[in-house]
C-alpha positions as CSV (number, residue, x, y, z in Angstrom):
1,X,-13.8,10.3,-16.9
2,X,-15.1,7.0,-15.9
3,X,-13.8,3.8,-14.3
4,X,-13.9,1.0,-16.4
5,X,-14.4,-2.9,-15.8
6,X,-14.2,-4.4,-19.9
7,X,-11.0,-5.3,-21.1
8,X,-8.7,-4.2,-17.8
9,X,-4.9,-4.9,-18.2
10,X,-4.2,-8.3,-17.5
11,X,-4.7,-9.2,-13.6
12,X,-6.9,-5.9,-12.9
13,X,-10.8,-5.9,-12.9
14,X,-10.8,-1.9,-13.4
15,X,-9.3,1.1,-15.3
16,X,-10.0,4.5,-15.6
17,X,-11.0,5.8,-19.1
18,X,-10.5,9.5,-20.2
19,X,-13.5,10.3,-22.6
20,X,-12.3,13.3,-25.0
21,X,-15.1,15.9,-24.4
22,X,-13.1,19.2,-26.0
23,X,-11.0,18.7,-29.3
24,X,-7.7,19.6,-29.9
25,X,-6.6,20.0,-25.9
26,X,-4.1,18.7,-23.7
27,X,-5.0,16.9,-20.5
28,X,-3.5,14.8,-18.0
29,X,-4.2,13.3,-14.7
30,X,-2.3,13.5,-11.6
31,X,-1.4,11.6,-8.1
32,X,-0.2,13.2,-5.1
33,X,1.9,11.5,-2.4
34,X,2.1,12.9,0.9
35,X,4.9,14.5,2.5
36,X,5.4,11.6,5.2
37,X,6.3,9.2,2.4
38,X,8.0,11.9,0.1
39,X,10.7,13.2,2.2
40,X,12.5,9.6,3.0
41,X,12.7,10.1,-0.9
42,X,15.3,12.9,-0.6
43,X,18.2,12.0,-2.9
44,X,16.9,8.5,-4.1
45,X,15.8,7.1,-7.7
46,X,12.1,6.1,-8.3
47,X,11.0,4.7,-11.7
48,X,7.6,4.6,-12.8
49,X,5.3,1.8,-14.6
50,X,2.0,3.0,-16.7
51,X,-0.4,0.5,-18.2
52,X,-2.1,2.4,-21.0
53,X,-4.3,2.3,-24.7
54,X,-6.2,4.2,-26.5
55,X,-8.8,3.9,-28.9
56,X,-7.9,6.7,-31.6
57,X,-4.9,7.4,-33.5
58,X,-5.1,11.2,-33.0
59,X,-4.4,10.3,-29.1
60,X,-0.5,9.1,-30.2
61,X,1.6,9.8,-27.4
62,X,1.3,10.4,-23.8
63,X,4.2,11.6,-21.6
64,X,4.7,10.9,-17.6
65,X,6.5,12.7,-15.2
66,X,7.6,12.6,-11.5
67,X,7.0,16.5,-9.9
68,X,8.8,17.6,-6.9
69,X,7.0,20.1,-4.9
70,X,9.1,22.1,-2.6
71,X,6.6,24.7,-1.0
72,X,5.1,24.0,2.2
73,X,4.8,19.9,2.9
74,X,1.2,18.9,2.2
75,X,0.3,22.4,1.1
76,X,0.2,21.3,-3.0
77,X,-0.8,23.7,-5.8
78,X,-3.2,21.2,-7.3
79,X,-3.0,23.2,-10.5
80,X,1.0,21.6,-11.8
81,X,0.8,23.1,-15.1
82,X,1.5,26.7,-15.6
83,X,2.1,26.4,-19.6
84,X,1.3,23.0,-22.0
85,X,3.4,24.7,-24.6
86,X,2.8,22.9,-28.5
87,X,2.4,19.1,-29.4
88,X,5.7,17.1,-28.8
89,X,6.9,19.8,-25.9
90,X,7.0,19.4,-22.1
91,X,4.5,21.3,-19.8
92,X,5.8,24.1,-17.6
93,X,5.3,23.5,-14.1
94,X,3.4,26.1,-11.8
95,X,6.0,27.9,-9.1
96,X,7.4,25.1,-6.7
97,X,6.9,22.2,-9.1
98,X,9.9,20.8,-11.1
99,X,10.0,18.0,-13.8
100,X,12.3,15.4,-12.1
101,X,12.7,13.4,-15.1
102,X,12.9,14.8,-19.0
103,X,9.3,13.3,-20.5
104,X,9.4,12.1,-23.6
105,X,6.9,10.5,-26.0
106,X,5.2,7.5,-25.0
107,X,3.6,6.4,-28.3
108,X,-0.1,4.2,-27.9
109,X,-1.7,1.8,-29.5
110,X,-5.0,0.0,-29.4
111,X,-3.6,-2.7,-27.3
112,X,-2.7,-2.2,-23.7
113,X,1.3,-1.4,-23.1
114,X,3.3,-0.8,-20.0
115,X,5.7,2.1,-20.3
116,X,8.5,2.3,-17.8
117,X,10.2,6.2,-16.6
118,X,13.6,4.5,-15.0
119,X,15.8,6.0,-12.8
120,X,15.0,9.3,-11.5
121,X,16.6,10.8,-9.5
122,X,14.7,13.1,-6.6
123,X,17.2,15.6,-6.4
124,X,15.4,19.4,-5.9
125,X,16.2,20.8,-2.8
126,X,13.9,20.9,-0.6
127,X,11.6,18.3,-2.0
128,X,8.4,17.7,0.2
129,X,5.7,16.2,-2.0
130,X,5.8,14.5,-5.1
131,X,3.4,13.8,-7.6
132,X,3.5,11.4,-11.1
133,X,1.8,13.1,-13.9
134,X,0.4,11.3,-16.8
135,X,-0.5,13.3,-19.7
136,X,-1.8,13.2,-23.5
137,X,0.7,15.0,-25.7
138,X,-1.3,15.3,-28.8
139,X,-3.6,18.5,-29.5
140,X,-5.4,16.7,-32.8
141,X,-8.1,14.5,-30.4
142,X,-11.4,14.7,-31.2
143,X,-14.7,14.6,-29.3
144,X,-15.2,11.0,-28.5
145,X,-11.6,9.6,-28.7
146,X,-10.8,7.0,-25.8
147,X,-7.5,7.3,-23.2
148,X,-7.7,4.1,-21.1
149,X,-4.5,4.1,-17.9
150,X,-4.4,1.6,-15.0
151,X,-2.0,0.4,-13.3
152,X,0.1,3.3,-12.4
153,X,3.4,2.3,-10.0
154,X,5.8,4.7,-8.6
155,X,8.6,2.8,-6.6
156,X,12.1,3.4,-5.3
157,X,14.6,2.0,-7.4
158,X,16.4,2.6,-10.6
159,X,14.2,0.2,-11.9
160,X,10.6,-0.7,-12.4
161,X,9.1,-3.9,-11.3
162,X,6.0,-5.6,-12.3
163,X,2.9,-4.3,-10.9
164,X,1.6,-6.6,-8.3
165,X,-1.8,-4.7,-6.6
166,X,-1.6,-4.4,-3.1
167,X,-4.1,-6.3,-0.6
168,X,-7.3,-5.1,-0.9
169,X,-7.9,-5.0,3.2
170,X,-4.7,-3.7,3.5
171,X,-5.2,-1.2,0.8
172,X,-8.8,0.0,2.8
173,X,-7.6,0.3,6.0
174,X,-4.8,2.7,5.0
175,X,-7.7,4.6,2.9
176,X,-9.5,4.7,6.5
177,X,-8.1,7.1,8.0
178,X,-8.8,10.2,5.8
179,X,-12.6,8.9,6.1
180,X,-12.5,9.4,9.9
């Protein structure tokens, strides 16, 4: 996994590449959100945006997901996925995590995309935390095959908006605080 500065999506200087080190596997990436800006979100619709690419064709599809966690606020099981089940088939979230939204096959090309998850609604009781979930559906990649993703957005709404980064000074000084 690397972060990347060649050929961003238009308007970004970076993107983070997943460099396929173990054939034939599932893997994804994951964001958390913290319970202080999850929890307003009780009952509401988020949609998400994904800028993505790949460089193989044996990486075809990718799938997203918004994850509710209702265990303990701020207390996450980091590990989301208790089964990956076969190609073409949803994961199986851990105890406490449920699949807000049905994922379905995103399919890539060599050129980068924006996908769009509309409308979902945050309805599990009890909802504390939430995560998006980005994952590569296929189990034919080889060693060596390329994932590229940038510009993940998660935003209230039934639907998603252009991505427009956020100001870089404001962006630091919220990423301050878990320094100190």
């Amino acid at each position: 996994v690397s972060q990347q500065t060649s050929t961003p999506p238009a308007g970004s200087r970076y993107f983070h590449r997943a460099d396929v080190q173990t054939a034939n596997k599932k893997f994804g990436f994951i964001q958390f959100f913290e319970a202080a800006n999850c929890i307003p979100l009780r009952g509401k619709s988020v949609s998400v945006s994904i800028h993505a690419k790949t460089t193989a064709a044996a990486i075809a599809n990718i799938r997203a997901a918004v994850l509710s966690w209702d265990g303990t606020a701020d207390t996450l099981t980091s590990d989301v996925v208790s089964a990956w089940g076969a190609s073409g088939s949803n994961i199986t979230p851990v105890a406490n995590w449920t699949l807000e939204n049905t994922p379905a096959n995103l399919a890539l090309t060599s050129s980068w995309q924006t996908f769009t998850v509309e409308n979902i609604a945050l309805d599990t009781a009890g909802l504390n935390n939430i995560a998006v979930f980005v994952w590569v559906d296929d189990t034919n990649a080889s060693v060596n095959d390329i994932f590229d993703l940038g510009w993940v957005k998660l935003e209230v709404g039934a639907t998603a908006t252009e991505f427009i980064p956020p100001d870089y000074i404001t962006d630091r000084n919220k990423c301050k605080r878990f320094f100190y």
